[in-house]
N, C-alpha and C positions, 0 to 999 in steps of 0.2 A: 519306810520313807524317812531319810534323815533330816532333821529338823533343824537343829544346831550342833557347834562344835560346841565341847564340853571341856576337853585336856586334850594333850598331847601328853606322851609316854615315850617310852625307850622303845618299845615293841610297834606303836601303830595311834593313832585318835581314838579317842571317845566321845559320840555324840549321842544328843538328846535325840529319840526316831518314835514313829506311830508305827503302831506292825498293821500293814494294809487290811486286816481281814476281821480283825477286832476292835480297832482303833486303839486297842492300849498301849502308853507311854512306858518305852525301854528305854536302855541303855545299851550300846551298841558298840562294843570293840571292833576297830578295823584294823587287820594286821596283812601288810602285803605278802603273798606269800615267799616266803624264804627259798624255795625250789623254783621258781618259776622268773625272780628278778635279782638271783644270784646276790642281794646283799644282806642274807644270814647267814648264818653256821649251824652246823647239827646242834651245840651246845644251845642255840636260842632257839630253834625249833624245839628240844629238852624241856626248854623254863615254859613258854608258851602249852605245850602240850602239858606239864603238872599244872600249870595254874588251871585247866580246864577239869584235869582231873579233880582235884581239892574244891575247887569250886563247883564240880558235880556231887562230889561228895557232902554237903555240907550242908547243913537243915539248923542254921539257929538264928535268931532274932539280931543278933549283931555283926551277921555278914552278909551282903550283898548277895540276892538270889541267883541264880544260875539257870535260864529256861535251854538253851541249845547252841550249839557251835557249826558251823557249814564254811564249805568251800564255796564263794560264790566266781563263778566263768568270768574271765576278762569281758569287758566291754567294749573293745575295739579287737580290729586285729592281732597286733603287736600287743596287746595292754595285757598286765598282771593280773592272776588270778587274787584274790583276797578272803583270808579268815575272818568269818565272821562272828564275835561274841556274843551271845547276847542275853543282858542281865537286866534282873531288876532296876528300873530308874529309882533313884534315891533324891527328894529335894530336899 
């Protein structure tokens, strides 16, 4: 459940969300997807997919946690699919 907007980015928003099953407070990248509303390129699908890797990779106290990444389905007909990040929330 997204809560508030946090930033906007090159790639997509960041908002403040509850994860419905826990109640705990993420952070929440949304990136439209790049195959599905034609305004990427393989080069930013590239940066997107390392930044997921590096950030799965990473276990220390001075970087922003990494819990999972998902395709989440358009919600209308015609509507774009969307990458969803989703990271430790940091206040």
């Amino acid at each position: 459940e997204k809560l508030c907007l946090l930033g906007e980015g090159s790639f997509g928003c960041v908002y403040k969300a509850r994860h419905k099953y826990t109640s705990a407070i993420v952070a929440v990248k949304i990136i439209p997807n790049a195959e599905t509303n034609g305004a990427g390129s393989e080069s930013e699908t590239d940066k997107i997919m390392g930044e997921i890797d590096i950030l799965s990779r990473c276990d220390s106290p001075f970087i922003v946690g990494y819990f999972e990444c998902f395709m989440k389905p358009p919600t209308k007909r015609l509507g774009n699919a969307e990458m969803w990040i989703v990271m430790e929330y940091c206040q």
